[in-house]
C-alpha positions in Angstrom: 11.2 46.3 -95.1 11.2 49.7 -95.2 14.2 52.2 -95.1 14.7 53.1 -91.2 13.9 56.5 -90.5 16.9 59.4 -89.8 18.1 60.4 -86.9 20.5 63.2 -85.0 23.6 62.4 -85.8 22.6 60.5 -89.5 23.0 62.7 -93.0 19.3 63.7 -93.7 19.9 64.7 -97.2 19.2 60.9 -98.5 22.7 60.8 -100.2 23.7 58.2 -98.3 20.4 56.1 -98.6 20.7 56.7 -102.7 24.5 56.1 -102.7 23.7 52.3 -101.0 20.5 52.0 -103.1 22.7 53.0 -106.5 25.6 51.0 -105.7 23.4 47.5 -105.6 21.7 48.7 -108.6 24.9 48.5 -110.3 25.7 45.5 -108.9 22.8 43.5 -110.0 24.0 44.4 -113.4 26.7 41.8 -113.4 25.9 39.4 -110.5 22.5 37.6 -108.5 21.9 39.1 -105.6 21.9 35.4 -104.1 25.6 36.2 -104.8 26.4 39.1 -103.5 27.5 39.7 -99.7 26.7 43.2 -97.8 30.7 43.5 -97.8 30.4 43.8 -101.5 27.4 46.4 -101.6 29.4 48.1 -98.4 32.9 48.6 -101.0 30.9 49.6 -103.8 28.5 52.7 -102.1 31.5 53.5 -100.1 29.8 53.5 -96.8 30.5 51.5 -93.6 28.8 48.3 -92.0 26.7 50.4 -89.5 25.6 53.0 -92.0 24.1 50.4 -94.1 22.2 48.8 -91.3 21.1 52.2 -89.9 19.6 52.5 -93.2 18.3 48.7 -94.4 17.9 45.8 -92.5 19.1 43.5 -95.7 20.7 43.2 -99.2 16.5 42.4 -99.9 15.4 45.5 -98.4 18.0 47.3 -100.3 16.4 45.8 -103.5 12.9 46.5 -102.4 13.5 50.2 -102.2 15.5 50.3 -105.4 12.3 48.6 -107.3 10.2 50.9 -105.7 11.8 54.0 -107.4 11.5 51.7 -110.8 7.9 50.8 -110.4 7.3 55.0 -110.3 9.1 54.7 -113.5 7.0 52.1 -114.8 3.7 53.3 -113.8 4.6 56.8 -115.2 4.6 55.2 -118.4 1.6 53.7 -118.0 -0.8 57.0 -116.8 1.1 59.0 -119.2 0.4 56.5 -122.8 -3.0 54.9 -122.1 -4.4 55.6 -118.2 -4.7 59.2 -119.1 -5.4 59.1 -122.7 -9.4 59.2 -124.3 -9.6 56.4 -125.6 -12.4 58.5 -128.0 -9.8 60.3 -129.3 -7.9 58.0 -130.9 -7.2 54.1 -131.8 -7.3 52.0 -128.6 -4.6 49.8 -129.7 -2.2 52.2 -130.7 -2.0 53.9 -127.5 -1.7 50.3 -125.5 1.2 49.7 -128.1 2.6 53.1 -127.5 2.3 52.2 -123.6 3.5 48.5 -123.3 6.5 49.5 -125.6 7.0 52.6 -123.1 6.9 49.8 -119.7 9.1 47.3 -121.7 12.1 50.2 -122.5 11.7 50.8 -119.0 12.0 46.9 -118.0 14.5 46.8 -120.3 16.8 49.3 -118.8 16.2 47.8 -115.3 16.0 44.2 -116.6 18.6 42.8 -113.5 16.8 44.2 -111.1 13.0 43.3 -112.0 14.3 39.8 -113.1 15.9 39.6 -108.9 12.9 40.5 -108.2 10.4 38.1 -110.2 12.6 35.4 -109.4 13.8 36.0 -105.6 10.2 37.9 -104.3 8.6 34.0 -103.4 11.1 33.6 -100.6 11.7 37.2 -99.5 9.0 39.4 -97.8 10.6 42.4 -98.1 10.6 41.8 -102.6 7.5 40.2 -101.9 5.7 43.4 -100.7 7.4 45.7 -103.1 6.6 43.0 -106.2 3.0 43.6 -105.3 2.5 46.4 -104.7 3.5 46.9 -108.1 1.1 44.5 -109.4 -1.7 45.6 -107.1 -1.3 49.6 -108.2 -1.0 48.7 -112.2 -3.9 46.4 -111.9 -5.9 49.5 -110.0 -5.2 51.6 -112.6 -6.4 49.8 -115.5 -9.0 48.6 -113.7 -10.2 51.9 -113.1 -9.7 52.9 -116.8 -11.5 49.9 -118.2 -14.4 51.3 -115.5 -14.4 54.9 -117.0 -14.0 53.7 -121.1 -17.0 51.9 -120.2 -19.0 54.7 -118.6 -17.8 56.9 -121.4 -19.3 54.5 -123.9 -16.0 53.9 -125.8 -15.5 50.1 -124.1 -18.3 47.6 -124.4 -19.4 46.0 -121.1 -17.6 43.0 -120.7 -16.0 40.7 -117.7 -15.6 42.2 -114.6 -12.8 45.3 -114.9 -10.7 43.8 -111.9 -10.8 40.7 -112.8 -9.4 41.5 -116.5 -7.7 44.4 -115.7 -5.3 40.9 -113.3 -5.4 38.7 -116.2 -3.8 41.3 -118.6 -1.5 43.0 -116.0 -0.1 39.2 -114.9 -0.1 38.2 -118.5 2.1 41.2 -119.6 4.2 40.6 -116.5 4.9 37.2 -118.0 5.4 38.0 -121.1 7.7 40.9 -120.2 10.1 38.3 -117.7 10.3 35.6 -120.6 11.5 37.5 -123.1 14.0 39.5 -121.7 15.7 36.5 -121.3 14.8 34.6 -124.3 14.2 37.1 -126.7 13.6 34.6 -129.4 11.3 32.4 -127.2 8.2 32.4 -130.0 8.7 35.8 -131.0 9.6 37.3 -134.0 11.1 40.1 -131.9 10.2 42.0 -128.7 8.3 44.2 -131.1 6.2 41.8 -132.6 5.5 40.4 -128.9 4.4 44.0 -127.4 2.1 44.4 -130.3 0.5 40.9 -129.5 0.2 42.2 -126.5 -1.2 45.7 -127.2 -4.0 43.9 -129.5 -5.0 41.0 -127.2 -5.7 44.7 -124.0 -7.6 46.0 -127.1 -9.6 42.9 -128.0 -10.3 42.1 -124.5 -11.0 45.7 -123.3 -12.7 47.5 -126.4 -14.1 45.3 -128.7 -17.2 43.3 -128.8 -17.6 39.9 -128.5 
C-alpha cells in the first residue's frame, strides 16, 4: 500500500513520512520486521500512533516505501554501467561486471531490508507489489537493451530478449540473496561470484552459440 496522501492540517514537507520510513530502516538493521511492533517504529521516528497511520497503513507498507527508494538506487546502477552504455564501444563483460558489482554494493548496504523483503514479500501484498515491481522494471530494461544490442548488430539473435532478459534478472536476484548471507556458499568470494555472473549475461546475451 501506498503512502496516504496529505492533508490540511498534516506537515507537507515529507519530513515526517521520511523520518518514519528512516527510523524502520534503521531498525531492520538489527531486528526482523516479523519482530518489530509499530510501538517500536513509533519510539524510534519520534512520531505518534495517529501520525503513523495517517501516513502508512502497516509496518509492511512502511517497508514497501523504504524499498522503493532503494530499488531507484538499484536501477540507477543499472542504466548508468550497462543499460546506457554501447556495448560497441567496449567489452560486454566488463561493463556487466562493472554493473552487477555496482547493484551488489548497493544490496549490500541495504542488505536488511532487501533480505525482509525476499523473504516476507510471499505473504504480504504490500512487499509483494514493491518486490515486483522491481523485478518487472530491471527485467524491462534489459530486455529492451538486449533488443537494441541486437538491432545494433553488437548481440547475436538469440532466445527471446524477455524471456532471457527474466532468467538472468531472477538468477542474479538469487544469487545476490544467497550470498549475502552465506558469503562462502560455493564462492571463492562475492567477487568471484559477480564475475560468474557478469560472464554467464555476456555469454548468454553477446556471444554466439
Amino acid at each position: 500500500m501506498t503512502p496516504r496522501r496529505a492533508s490540511r492540517g498534516v506537515q507537507r514537507d515529507g519530513s515526517v513520512e521520511v523520518a518514519i520510513v528512516e527510523a524502520v530502516g534503521r531498525i531492520l538493521a538489527d531486528r526482523s520486521i516479523e519482530d518489530v511492533a509499530v510501538s517500536d517504529i513509533l519510539g524510534e521516528a519520534g512520531v505518534s500512533r495517529a501520525t503513523f497511520y495517517f501516513y502508512f497503513e502497516s509496518k509492511h507498507a512502511v517497508v514497501a516505501a523504504l524499498f522503493e527508494r532503494i530499488l531507484g538506487d538499484v536501477y540507477g546502477e543499472f542504466e548508468r554501467h550497462w543499460l546506457e552504455v554501447d556495448a560497441a564501444a567496449g567489452d560486454a563483460a566488463d561493463s556487466l561486471y562493472t554493473a552487477l558489482s555496482a547493484v551488489y554494493r548497493v544490496f549490500l548496504t541495504h542488505g536488511p531490508v532487501l533480505r525482509t523483503v525476499a523473504r516476507a514479500y510471499p505473504e504480504q501484498p504490500e512487499l509483494a507489489r514493491a518486490f515486483e515491481h522491481m523485478m518487472d522494471r530491471l527485467i524491462a530494461g534489459a530486455s529492451a537493451k538486449i533488443v537494441a544490442d541486437r538491432a545494433a548488430g553488437v548481440a547475436p539473435a538469440g532466445h527471446d530478449a524477455r524471456e532471457l532478459a527474466t532468467t538472468l534478472v531472477w538468477m542474479n536476484e538469487r544469487c545476490f540473496y544467497v550470498n549475502s548471507l552465506q558469503p562462502d556458499r560455493g564462492w571463492a568470494s562475492s567477487d568471484a561470484m559477480i564475475r560468474s555472473l557478469a560472464d554467464i549475461w555476456a555469454s548468454a546475451i553477446y556471444r554466439s552459440a
